[in-house]
N, C-alpha and C positions, 0 to 999 in steps of 0.2 A: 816548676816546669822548665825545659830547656829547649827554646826555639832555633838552638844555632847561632853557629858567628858567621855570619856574612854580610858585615857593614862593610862599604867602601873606605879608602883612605879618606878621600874629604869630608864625608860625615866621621870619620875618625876625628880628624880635626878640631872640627867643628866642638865636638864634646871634649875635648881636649880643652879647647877655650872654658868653658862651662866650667869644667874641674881647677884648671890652674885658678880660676875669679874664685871659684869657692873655698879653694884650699888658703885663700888672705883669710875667710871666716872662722878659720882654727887655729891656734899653737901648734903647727906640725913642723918641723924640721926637716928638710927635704931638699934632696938635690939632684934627683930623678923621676920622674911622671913615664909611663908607660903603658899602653891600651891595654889591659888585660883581655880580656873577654864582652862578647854581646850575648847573653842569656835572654830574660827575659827584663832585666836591666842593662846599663851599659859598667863595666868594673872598669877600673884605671889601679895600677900597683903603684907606692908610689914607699919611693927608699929613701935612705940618708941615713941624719942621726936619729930618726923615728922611721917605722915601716908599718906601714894603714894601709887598705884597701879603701877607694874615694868608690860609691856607687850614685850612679847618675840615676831615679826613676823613670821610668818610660809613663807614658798615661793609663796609657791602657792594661798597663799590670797593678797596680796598685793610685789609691789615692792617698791623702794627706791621714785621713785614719786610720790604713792598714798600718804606713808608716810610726805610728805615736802606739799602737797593739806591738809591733814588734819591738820597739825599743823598750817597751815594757815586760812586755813577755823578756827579753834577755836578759833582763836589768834581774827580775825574777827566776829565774833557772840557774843561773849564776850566784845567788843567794840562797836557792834553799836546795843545790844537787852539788857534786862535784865535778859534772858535765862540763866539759867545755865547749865556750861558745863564745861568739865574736861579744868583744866589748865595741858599743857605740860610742865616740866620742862627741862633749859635750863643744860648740861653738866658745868663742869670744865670749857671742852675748849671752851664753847658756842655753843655749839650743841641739836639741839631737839631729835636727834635719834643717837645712839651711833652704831659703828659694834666692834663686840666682838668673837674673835677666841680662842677657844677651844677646847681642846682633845677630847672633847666628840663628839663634831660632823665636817664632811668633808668641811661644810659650814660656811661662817661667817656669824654670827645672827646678825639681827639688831633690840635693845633695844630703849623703849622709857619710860620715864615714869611720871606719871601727878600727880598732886594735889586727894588724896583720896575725890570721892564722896559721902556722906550720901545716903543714900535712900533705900525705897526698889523697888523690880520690879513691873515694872506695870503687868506682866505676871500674870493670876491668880486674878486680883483685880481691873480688867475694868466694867468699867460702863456706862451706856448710859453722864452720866454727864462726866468722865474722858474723854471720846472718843471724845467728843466735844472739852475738853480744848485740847487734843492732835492736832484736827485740827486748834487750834488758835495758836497752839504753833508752826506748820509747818505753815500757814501761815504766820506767826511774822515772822520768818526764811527767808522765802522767799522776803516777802516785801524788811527784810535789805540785802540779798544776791544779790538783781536787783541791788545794787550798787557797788557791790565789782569791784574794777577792777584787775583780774588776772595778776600779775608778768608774763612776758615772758618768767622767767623760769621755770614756772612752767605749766605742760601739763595732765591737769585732763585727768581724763578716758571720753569718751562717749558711752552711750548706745545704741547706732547705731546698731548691731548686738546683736545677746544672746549671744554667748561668747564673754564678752566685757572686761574680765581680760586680763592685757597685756601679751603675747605669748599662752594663752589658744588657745586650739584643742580638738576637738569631740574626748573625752577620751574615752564615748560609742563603740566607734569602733575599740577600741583595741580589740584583741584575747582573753587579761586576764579576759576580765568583759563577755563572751562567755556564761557564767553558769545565769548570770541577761538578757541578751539580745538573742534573735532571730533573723532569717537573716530578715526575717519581720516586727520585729519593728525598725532594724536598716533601712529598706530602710523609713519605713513612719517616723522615726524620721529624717532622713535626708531630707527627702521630708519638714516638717513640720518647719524645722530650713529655708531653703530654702528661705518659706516663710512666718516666722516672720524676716528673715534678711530683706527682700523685702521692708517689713512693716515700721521699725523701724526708718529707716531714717527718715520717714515723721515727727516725733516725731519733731523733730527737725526743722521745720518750724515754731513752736513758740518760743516765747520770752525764751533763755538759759541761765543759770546760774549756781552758783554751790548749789547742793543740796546735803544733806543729805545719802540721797540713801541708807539707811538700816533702815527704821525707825521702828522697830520689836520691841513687849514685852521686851527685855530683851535690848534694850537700853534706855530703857525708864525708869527713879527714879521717883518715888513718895517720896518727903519730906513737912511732914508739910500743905498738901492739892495740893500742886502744881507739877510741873512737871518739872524734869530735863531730859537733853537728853546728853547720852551716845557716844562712838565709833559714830568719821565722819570718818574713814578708808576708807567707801565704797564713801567716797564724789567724786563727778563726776557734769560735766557740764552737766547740764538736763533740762529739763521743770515742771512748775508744778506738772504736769500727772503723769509724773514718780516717784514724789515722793509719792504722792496719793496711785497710784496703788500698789507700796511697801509696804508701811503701810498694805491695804488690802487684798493683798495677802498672809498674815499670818492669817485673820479668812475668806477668803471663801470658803474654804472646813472644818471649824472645826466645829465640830458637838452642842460643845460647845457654840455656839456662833449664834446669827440668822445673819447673812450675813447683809441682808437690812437694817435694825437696826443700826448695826455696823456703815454702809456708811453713813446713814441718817445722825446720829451724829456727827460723823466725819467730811462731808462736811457743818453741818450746822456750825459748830466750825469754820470751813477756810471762809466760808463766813462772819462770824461776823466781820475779822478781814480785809479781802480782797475778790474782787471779785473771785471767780470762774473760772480756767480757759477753755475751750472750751472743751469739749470730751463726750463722750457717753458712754452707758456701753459696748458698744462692744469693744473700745480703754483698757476701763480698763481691760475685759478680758482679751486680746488680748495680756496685758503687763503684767499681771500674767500669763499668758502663757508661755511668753519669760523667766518669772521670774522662773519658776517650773523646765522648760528646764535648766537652765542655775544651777539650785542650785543642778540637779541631777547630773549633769556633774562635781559639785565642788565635789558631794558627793564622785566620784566613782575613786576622786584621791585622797582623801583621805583615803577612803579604801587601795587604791591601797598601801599608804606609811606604813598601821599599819600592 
């Protein structure tokens, strides 16, 4: 998901501290630190005689578990596709995510950081041909993902529910967000989570695996004709569907964009490479739905913290 950069300079700062202490915890070579972006992480570029991207986590997007699925899941797609995809680098002490405490903030942050990707965003430069490769490219994913077998220790998310972040709560129905919300959309909103919770488990009758689960414009590179894929943070045990419907869930309401079009491409791309899984267009609404719910509710804690 993509919340927007609108961190002030001082809480730039601030995480700037956080990244320079963390970056003593790796072998990087470095002679430049630079804020890149506020997503729904905080990124820092960071150059010299090495070039990493340092990502700061926020809390409220992921925990220490999503963290340890996605260094796994890359470590994996990396090994069984030709995909490109960030490498995670391993700490000093051998660690893929470091925790780093700091005067600046109450909480101890946890840093990761990867090999620098090339590319630019697919955001802004899709095309009926890209949108194809992108479904070949989620399908490829998928194909080598049916075989991963998940470590025990490790306990993906599942999309069973719209709030499907661990310890997330209907933030809508706090008092503070009163001036966005009505006693009327709060009850049809609660009525309507209800049921897509109802829904959601059926998902989950087909074939699971670990996917993707974010596959937006802005995790996607274009280098050189081809297509690299960004942030698996959101990776979660899913079904095909789910990861479909994510992808299109970012153009079917954009005005930009013909919707049908979009899809057409898109799934004729995943069928080149795999069959098709089972669903209708009512499932995909149905899971854009859950998805809109679910990202409004990210939104309105992050308001909550600026």
């Amino acid at each position: 998901m993509k919340s927007g950069d609108i961190m002030n300079d001082i809480l730039k700062n601030k995480y700037k501290s956080v990244a320079i202490k963390a970056l003593k915890e790796f072998d990087v070579d470095y002679d430049k630190l630079e804020f890149l972006t506020e997503e729904t992480n905080v990124f820092f570029e960071v150059s010299g005689k090495d070039h990493v991207v340092l990502k700061i986590f926020q809390e409220e997007s992921s925990k220490i578990e999503d963290n340890l699925i996605e260094a796994f899941m890359l470590e994996e797609v990396t090994k069984r596709t030709n995909i490109v995809v960030p490498t995670m680098l391993f700490s000093k002490l051998g660690k893929q995510v470091v925790f780093i405490e700091s005067d600046e903030f109450d909480m101890v942050k946890r840093v990761a950081v990867y090999k620098y990707i090339e590319g630019e965003d697919f955001d802004g430069k899709e095309t009926p041909l890209l949108f194809e490769r992108l479904g070949e490219v989620t399908a490829t994913i998928h194909n080598a993902s049916k075989s991963i077998v998940i470590p025990d220790n490790l306990i993906p998310k599942k999309w069973d529910k719209v709030f499907y972040y661990r310890d997330e709560v209907a933030e809508y129905n706090e008092k503070r967000h009163d001036k966005y919300f009505t006693q009327e959309d709060r009850v049809f909103l609660d009525w309507f989570i209800r049921y897509l919770d109802s829904e959601l488990p059926k998902y989950y009758n087909q074939e699971s695996f670990l996917i993707h689960a974010d596959l937006n414009p802005w995790n996607v590179k274009l280098y050189d004709g081809d297509i690299r894929l960004l942030d698996f943070e959101e990776g979660m045990l899913g079904s095909a569907v789910h990861d479909i419907a994510i992808m299109l869930f970012y153009y079917r309401y954009d005005p930009n964009y013909k919707y049908d079009e979009v899809k057409r491409s898109y799934l004729r791309g995943y069928s080149n490479v795999s069959t098709l899984p089972d669903f209708t267009d009512f499932d995909i609404d149905l899971l854009i739905m859950a998805r809109t719910a679910n990202f409004i509710n990210y939104i309105l804690l992050i308001i909550n913290k600026k």
